[in-house]
N, C-alpha and C positions, 0 to 999 in steps of 0.2 A: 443770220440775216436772210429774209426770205428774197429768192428770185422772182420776178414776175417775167411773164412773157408775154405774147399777143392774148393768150385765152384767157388768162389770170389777170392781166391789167385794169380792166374798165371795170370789175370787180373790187378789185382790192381798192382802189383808192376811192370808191362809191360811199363809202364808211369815213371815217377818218377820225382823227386827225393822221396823216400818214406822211412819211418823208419819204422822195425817193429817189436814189443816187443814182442816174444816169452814169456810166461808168464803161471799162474795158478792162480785159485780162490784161494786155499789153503794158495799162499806163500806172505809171508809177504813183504817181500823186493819188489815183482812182486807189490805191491800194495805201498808201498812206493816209487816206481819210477814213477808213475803214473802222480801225477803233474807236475814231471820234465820236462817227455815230452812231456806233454801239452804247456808246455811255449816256446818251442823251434821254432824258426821261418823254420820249415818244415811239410809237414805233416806226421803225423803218424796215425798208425795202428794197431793193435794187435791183436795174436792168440795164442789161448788156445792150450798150448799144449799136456793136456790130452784128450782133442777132437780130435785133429790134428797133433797126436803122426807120421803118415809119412811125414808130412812138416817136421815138426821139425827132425826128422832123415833126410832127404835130406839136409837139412843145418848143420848138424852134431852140434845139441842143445843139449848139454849135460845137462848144467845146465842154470835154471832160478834163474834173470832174463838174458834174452839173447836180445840185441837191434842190430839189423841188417839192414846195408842201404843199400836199393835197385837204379836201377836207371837203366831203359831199359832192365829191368827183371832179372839183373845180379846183386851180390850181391859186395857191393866194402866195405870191414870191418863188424868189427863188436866188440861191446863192453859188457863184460859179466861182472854184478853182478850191482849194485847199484852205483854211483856215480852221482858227482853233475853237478848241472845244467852246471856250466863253463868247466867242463873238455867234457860233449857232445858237446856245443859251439865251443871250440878249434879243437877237432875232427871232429866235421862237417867242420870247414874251411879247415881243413887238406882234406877230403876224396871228395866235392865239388867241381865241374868244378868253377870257376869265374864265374861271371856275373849275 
């Protein structure tokens, strides 16, 4: 999973479709969602948000984990706390152009 940080952020998610896990070393849950999103057919991302505590205040991340889709730099959802594979599945087809 690629890290982003202040220089790589406004970059990486300029493209998309991109997921990206607001997250911490610390938190357990943040590390329990990990393989989830690995297995999801998009790609993802993720940033520390004790590194990168003004990204995360820009997208108003209160709590981790925070999972956020991007898509042409703009943010379209986003889904907070842990959940399973098939409810990001679902959501992804909800928040996804077609094709």
């Amino acid at each position: 999973m690629k890290e982003l940080d202040e220089a790589t952020f406004d970059e990486a998610i300029a493209g998309g479709p991109l997921l990206v896990d607001f997250w911490a070393p610390w938190c357990r849950p943040c590390k329990a969602l990990e393989p989830i999103l690995e297995e999801l057919p998009v790609e993802v991302a993720r940033l520390n948000v004790d590194e990168e505590a003004g990204i995360a205040s820009r997208y108003d991340v209160l709590t981790i984990p925070t999972v956020i889709l991007f898509a042409g730099g703009e943010p379209h959802g986003a889904v907070v706390g842990v959940r399973p594979r098939a409810h990001f599945e679902q959501w992804l087809a909800e928040v996804l152009p077609a094709g």
